[in-house]
N, CA, C and O atoms as CSV, one atom per row, in Angstrom:
chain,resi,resn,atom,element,x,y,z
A,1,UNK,N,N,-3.300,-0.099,12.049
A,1,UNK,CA,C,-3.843,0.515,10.873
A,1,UNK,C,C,-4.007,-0.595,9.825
A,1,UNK,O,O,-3.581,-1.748,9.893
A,2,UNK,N,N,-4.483,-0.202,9.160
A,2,UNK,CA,C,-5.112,-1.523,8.021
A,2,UNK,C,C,-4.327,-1.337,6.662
A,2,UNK,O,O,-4.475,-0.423,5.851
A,3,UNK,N,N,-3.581,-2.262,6.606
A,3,UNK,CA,C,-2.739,-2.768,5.369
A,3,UNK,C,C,-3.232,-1.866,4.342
A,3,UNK,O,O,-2.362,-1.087,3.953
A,4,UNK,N,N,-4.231,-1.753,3.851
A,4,UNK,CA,C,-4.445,-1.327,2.478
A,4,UNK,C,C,-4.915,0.341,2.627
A,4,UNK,O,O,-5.548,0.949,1.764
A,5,UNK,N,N,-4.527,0.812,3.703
A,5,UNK,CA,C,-4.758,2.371,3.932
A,5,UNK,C,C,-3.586,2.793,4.043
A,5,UNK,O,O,-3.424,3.908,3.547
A,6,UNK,N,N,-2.382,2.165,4.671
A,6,UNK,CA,C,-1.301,2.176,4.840
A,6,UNK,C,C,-0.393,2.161,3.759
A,6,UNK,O,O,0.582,2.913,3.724
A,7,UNK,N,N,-0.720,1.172,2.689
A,7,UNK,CA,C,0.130,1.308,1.262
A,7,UNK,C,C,-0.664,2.205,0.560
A,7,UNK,O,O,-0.072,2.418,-0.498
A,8,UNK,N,N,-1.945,2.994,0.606
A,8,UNK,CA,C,-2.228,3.698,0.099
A,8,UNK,C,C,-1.400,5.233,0.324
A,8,UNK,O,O,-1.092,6.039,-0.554
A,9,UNK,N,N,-1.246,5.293,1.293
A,9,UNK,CA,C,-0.486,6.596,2.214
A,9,UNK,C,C,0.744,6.568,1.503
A,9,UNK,O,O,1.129,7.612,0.977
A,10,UNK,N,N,1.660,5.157,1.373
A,10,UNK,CA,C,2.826,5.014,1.185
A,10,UNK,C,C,3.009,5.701,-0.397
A,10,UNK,O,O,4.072,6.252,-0.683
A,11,UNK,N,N,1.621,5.598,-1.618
A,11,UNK,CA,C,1.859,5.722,-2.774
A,11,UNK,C,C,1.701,4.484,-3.900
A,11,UNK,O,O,2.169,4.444,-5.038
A,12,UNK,N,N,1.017,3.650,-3.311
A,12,UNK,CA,C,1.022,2.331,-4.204
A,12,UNK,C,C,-0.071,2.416,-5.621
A,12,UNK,O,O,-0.259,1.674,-6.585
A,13,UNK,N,N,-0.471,3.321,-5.307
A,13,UNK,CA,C,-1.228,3.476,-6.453
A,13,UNK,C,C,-0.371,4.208,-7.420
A,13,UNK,O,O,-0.227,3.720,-8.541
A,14,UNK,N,N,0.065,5.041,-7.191
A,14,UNK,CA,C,1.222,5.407,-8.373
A,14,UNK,C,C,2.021,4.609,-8.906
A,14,UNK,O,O,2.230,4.267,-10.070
A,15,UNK,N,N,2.653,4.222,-7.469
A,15,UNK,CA,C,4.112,2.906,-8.020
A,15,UNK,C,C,3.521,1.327,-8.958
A,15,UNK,O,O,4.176,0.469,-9.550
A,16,UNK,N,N,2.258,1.455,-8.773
A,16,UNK,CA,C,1.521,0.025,-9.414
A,16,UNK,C,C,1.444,1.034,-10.718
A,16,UNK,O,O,2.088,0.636,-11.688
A,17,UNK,N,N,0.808,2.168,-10.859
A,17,UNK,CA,C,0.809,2.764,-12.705
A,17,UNK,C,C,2.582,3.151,-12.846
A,17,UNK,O,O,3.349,2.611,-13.644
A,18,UNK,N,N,2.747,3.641,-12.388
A,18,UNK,CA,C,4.220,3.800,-12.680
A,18,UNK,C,C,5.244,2.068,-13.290
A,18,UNK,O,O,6.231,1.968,-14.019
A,19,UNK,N,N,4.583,1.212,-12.721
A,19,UNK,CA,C,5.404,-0.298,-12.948
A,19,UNK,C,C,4.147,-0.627,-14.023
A,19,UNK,O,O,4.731,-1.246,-14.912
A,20,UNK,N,N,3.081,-0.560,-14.314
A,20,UNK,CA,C,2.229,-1.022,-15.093
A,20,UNK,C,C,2.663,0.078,-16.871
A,20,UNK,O,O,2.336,-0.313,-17.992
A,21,UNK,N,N,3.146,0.915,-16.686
A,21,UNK,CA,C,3.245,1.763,-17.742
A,21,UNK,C,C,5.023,1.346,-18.075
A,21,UNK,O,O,5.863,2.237,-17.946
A,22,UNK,N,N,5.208,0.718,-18.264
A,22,UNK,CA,C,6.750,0.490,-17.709
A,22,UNK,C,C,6.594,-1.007,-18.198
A,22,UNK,O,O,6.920,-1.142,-19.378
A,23,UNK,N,N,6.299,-1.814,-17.756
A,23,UNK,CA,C,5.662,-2.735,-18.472
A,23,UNK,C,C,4.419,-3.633,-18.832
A,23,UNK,O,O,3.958,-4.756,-18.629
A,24,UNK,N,N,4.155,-2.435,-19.500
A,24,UNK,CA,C,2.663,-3.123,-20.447
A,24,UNK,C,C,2.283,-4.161,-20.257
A,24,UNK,O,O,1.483,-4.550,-19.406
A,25,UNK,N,N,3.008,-4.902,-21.302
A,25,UNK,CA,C,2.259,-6.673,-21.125
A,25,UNK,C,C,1.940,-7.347,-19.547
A,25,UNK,O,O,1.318,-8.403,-19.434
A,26,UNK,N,N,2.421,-6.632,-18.448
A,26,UNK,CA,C,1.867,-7.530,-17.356
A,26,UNK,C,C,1.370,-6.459,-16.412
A,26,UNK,O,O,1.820,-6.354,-15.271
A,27,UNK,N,N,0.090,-5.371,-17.088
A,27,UNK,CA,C,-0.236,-4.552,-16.145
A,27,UNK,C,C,-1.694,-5.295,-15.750
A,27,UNK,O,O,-2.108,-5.145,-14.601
A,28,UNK,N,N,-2.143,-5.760,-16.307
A,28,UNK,CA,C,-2.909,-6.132,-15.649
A,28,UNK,C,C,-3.320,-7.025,-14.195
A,28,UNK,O,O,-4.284,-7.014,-13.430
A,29,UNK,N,N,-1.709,-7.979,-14.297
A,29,UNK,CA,C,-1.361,-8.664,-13.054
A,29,UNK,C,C,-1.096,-7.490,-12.118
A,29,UNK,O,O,-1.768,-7.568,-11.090
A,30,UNK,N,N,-0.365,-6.511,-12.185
A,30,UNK,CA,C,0.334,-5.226,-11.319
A,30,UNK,C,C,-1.035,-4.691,-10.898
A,30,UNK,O,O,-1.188,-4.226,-9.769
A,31,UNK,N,N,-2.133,-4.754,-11.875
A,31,UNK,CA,C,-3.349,-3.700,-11.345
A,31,UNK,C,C,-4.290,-5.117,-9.924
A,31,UNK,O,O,-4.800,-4.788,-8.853
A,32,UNK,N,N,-4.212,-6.374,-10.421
A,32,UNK,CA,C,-4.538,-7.584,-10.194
A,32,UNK,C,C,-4.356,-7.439,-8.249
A,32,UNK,O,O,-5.154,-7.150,-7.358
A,33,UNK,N,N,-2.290,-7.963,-8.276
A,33,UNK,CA,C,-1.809,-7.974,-7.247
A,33,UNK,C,C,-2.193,-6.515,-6.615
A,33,UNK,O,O,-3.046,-6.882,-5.808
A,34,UNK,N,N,-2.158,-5.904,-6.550
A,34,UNK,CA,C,-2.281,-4.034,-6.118
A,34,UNK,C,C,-3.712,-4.555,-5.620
A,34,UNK,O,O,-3.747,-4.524,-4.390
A,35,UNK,N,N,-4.669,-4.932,-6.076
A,35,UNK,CA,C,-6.043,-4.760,-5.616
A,35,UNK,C,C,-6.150,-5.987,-4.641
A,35,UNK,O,O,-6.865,-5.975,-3.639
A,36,UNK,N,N,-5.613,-6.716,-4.910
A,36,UNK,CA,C,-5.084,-7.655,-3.765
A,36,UNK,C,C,-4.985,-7.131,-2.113
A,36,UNK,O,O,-5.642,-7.244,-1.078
A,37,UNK,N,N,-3.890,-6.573,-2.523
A,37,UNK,CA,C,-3.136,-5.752,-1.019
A,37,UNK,C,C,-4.053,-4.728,-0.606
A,37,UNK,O,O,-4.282,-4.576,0.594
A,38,UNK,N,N,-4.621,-3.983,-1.508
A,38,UNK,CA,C,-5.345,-3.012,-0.597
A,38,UNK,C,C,-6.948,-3.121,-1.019
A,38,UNK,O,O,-7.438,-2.008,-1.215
A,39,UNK,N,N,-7.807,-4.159,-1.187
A,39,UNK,CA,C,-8.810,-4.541,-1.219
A,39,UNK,C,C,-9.789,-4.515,0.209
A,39,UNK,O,O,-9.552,-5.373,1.059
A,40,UNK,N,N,-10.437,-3.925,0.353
A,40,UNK,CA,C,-10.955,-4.070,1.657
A,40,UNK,C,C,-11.954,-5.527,2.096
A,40,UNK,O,O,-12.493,-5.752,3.180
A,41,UNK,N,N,-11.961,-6.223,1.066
A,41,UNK,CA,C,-12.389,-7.807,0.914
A,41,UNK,C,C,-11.582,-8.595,1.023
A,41,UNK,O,O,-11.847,-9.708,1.477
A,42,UNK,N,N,-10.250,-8.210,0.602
A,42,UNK,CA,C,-9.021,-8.883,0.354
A,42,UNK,C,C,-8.053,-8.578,1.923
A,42,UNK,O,O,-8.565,-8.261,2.997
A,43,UNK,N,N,-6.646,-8.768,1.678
A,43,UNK,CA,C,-5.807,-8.346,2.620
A,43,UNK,C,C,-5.600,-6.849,3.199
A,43,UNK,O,O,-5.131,-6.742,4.332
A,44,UNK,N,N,-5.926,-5.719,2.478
A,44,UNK,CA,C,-6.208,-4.648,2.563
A,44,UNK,C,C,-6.697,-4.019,3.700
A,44,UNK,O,O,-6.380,-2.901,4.109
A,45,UNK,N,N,-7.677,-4.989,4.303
A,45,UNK,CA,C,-9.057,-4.788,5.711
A,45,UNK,C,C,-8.405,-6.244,6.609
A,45,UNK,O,O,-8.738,-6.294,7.793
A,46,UNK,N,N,-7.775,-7.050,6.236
A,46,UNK,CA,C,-7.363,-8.474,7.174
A,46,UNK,C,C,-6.416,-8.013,7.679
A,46,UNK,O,O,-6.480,-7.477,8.785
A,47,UNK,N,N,-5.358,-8.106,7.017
A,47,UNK,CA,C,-3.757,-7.718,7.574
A,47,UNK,C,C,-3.433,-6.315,7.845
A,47,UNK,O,O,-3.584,-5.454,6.977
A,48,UNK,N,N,-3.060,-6.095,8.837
A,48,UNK,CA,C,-2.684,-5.060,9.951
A,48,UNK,C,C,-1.589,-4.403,10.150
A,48,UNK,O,O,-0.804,-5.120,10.770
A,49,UNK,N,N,-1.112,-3.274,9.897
A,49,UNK,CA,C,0.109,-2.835,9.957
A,49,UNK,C,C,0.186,-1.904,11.608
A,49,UNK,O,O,-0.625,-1.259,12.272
A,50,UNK,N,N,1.966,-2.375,11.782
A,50,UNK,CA,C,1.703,-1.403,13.549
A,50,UNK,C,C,3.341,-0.774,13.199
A,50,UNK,O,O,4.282,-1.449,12.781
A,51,UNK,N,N,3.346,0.127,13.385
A,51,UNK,CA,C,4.615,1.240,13.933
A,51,UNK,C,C,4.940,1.473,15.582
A,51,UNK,O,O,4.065,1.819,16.375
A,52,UNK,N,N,6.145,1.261,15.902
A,52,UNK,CA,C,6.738,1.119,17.119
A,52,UNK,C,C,7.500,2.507,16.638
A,52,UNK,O,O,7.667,2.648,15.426
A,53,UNK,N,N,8.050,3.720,17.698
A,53,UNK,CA,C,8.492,4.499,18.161
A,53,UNK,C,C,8.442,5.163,19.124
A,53,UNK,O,O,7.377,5.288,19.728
A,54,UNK,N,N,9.951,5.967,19.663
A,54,UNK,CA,C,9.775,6.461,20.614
A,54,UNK,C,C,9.654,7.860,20.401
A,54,UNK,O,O,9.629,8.324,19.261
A,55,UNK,N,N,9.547,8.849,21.835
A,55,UNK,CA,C,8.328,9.514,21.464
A,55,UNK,C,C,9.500,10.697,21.023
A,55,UNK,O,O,9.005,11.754,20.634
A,56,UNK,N,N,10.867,10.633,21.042
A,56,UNK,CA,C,11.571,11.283,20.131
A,56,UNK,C,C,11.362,11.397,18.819
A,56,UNK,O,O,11.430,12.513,18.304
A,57,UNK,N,N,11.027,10.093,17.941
A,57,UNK,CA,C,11.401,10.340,16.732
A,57,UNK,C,C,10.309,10.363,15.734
A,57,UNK,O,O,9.179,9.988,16.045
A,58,UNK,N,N,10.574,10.753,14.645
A,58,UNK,CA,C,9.660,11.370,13.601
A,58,UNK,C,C,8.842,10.308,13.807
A,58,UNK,O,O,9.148,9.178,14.188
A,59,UNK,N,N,7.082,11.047,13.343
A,59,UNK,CA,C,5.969,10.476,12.698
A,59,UNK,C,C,6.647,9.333,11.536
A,59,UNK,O,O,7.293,9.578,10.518
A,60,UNK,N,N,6.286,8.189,12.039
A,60,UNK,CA,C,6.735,7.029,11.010
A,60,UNK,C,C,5.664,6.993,9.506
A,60,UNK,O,O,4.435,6.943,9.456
A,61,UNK,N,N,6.363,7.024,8.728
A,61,UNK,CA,C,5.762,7.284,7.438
A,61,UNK,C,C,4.526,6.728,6.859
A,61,UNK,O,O,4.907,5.586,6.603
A,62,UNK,N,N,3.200,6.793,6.457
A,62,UNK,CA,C,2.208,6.429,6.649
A,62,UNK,C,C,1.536,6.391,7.405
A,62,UNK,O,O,0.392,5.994,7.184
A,63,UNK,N,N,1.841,6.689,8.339
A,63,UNK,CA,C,0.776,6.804,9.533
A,63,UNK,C,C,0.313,8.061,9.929
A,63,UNK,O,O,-0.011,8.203,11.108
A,64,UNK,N,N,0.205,9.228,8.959
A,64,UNK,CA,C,0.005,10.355,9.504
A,64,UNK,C,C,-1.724,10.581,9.442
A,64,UNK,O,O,-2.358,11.437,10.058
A,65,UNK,N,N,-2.384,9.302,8.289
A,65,UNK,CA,C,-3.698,10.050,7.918
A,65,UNK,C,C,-4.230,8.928,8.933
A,65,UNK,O,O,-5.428,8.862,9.208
């Protein structure tokens, strides 16, 4: 799955306004780095996320969409 669909699932868009409202003076780096990671130009579409489980255990988190 692709890095930046994956921290999207996780909530990173909240936790980047949630840390950007929290502290002001460096939201723009928080909005900066954030578009970074899940940029589909950026690392977002490059870097690759994989979940290993067995077929016991829960749907690993993010990976449901």
């Amino acid at each position: 799955m692709p890095q930046g669909r994956w921290l999207r699932e996780l909530g990173i868009e909240a936790r980047a306004d949630a840390l950007a409202a929290f502290a002001p003076e460096h939201a723009a780096a928080i909005h900066s780095a954030r578009d970074r990671l899940v940029g589909e130009g950026q690392m977002g579409l490059l870097f690759k996320v994989m979940g290993l489980a067995a077929p016991s255990w829960p749907e690993g988190v993010g990976f449901a969409g």
